[in-house]
N, C-alpha and C positions, 0 to 999 in steps of 0.2 A: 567407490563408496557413494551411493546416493545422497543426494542435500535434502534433507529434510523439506516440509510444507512449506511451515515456518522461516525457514531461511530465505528460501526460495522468495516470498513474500515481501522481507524486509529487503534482499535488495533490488527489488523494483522502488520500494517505497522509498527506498534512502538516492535513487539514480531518480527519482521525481522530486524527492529533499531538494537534490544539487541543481535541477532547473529551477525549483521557487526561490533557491537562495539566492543563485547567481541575475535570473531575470525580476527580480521583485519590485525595483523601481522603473522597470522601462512601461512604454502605455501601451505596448500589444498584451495587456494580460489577460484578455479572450483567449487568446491562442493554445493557455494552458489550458481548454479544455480539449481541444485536439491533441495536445501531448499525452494528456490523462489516458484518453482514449487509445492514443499508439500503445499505450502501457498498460491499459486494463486489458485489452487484446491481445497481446503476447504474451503476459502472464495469464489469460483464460488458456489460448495456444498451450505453452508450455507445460501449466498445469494436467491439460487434457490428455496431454502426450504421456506423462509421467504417470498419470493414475490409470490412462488405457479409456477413459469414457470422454463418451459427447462433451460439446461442449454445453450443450440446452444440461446434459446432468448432473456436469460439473455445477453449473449455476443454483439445477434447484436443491443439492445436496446442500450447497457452501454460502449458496445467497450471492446477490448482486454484486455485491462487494468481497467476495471472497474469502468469507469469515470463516477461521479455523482456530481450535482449541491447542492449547498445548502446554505442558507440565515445566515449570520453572525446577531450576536446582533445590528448592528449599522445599518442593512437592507443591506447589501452589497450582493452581489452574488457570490461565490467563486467554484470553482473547486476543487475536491480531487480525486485521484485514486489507485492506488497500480501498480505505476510504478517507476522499482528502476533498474538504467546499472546495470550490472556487477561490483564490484568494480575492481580495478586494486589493483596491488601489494602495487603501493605508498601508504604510510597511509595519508601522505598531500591530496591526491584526494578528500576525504573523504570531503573538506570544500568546493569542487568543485559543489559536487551532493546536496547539500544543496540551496534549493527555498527562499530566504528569504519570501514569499508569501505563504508557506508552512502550515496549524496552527498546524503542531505536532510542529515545530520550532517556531514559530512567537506565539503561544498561542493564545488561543481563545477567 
């Protein structure tokens, strides 16, 4: 059975959750931008692989970030991507970058 867009999506995004969560206080937090990048790159990879196109048209179909639509159980239309700032030093930030509209947060 194939895994959906969607799915596929949230868990890159939720295995990039568990490095902000577990590294949040340490001082290399530059670094997250090379992890972001291992992971926006395998999931372009991945992605490309699954739908059969480039990856330049994965990008300008879905956008930079990987933006794709998809219908909730209750018929709704929702958005998800794999776009995440840089975190900052603060760990308080951390409740800033949170969607409440989110469904790794908000549940599905």
């Amino acid at each position: 059975m194939p895994i959906p867009m969607k799915d596929i999506i949230l868990r890159y995004r939720s295995i990039y959750n568990g490095f902000l969560n577990y590294y949040r206080f340490t001082d290399n937090i530059k670094q997250f931008r090379k992890i972001h990048w291992i992971l926006i790159e395998s999931l372009r990879r991945t992605l490309s692989r699954k739908l059969k196109v480039s990856k330049r048209l994965l990008q300008s179909k879905y956008g930079r970030h990987l933006e794709t639509k998809y219908q909730t159980s209750k018929g709704r239309t929702r958005n998800i991507n794999f776009y995440y700032p840089i975190p900052s030093r603060n760990p308080m930030d951390f409740a800033k970058m949170i969607d409440p509209k989110d469904p790794l947060y908000a549940g599905l």
